[in-house]
N, C-alpha and C positions, 0 to 999 in steps of 0.2 A: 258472877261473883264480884263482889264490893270488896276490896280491904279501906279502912278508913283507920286516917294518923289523925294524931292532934293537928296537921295543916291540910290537910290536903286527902283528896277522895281520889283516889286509882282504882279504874275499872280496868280488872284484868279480862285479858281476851278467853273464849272459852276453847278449851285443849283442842289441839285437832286428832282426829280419829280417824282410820281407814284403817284398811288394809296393806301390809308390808307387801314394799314393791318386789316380783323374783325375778332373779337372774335376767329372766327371758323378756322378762320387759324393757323399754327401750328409754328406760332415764338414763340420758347419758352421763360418762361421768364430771366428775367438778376438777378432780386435781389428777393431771399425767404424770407430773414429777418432768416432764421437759423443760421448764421454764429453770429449776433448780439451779441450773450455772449461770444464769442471769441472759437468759435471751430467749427470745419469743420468735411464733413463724409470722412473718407479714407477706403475706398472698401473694404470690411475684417475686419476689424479693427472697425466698427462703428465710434460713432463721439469722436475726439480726437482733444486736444489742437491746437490751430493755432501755437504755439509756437513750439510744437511739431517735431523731428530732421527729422522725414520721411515728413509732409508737409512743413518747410523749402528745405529741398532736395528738393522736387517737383518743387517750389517756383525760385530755384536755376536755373534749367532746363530749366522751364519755362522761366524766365528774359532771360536767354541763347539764347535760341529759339525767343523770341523777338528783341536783337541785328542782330543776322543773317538777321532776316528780315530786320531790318535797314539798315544792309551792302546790300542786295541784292534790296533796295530801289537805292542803288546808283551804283549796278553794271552795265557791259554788260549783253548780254544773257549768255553767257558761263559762265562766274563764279555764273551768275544770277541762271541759270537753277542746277547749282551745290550746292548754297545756298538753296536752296527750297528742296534739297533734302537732305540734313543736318538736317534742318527742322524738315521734316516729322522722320527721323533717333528720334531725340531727342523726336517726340512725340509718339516714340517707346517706350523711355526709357522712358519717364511720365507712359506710362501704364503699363510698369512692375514693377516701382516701387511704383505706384497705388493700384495694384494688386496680393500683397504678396501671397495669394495662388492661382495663377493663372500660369500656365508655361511661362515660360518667350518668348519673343517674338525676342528682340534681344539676335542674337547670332553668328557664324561665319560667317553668309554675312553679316552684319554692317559692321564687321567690315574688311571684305576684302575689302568694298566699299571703306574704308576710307584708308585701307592700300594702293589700289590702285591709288586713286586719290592724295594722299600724295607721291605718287612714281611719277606718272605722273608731277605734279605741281613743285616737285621737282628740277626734270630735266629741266623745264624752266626758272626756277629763281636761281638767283644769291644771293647767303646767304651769308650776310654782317659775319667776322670775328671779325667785333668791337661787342662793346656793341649798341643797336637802341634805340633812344629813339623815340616813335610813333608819329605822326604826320605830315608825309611826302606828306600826300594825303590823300584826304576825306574818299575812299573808305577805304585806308591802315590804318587808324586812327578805322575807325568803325570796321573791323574787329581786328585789337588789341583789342578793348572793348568788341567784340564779343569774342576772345581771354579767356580773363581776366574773362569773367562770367562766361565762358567754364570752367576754372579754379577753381573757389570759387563751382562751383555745383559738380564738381567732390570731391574736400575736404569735401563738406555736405555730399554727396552722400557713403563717407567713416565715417563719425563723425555717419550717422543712420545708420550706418551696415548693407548696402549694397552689403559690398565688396563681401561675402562668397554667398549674396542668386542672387545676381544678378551680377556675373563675367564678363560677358560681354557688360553688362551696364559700367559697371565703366572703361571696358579698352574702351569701343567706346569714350565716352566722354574725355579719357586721351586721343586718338590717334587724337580725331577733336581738340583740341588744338594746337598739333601740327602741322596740316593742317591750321588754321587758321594763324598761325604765316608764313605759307608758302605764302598762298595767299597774307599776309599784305604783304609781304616782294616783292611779284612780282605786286604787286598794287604798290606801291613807286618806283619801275622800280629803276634806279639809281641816281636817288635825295640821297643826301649824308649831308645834312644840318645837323639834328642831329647827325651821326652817328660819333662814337669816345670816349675818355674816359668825 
């Protein structure tokens, strides 16, 4: 189904249909009403502040992990199928910083994934010498935002004292940073609009 404005054509999605889920089925549910007094359970730790600097980190990661999906909404397959596994990377690091006494999970294959695809990506794109200001391209734009929340989770990720019990948490998330800026930068191809002082 089409609705069409004087600006603009919106393809609406078509309804979904099934069958209502019973009882006995096993969708779990979405809201406990625990969280209500402002504190959440962190695995080890029992129930602790929402404000708390280990579930902001999470929190961080998570939004993180949300952006990429956004980018990888607007990708090809190939950076598509590369974003989804970034992803699931990042919900590596959810569970090891989840799971303080738990061994950690990422560890030198993260981050060779990321050192290698950062070496590959490299070598196809052209890394502007100016300062960039984002924007150049929808995809180039969402991944700088995917970027920049890569960014602020990793500074959480250091503020709850991460760095010492989860080392390789915190360099995966420093290194997908700069993989992101790779990609944005070969998503803008050489559109040159913003770039300059």
């Amino acid at each position: 189904m089409r609705c069409v404005t004087a600006r603009a054509t919106l393809t609406v999605p078509p309804k979904r249909t099934g069958d209502l889920l019973s009882e006995q089925d096993s969708n779990p549910p979405v809201s406990t009403g625990g969280g209500d007094d402002g504190t959440t359970t962190l695995l080890g730790a029992g129930r602790v502040g929402k404000d708390d600097l280990r579930i902001a980190a999470l929190g961080d990661v998570d939004e993180a992990s949300s952006f990429l999906g956004l980018a990888r909404a607007e990708a090809e397959e190939e950076v598509g199928v590369l974003l989804i596994g970034l992803q699931r990377l990042l919900y590596r690091v959810m569970g090891d910083v989840a799971m303080p006494q738990e061994d950690n999970v990422v560890g030198q294959d993260g981050l060779k994934f990321l050192d290698d695809a950062l070496e590959e990506w490299r070598s196809r794109t052209e890394i502007p010498r100016e300062f960039v200001v984002p924007g150049e391209s929808r995809l180039g734009a969402t991944l700088d935002v995917a970027r920049s929340a890569v960014r602020r989770a990793e500074r959480s990720l250091v503020a709850a004292g991460y760095a010492g019990e989860h080392p390789y948490a915190l360099r995966v998330v420093n290194r997908l940073s700069d993989l992101l800026f790779v990609l944005a930068r070969n998503a803008d191809g050489t559109k040159t609009l913003s770039k300059g002082s």
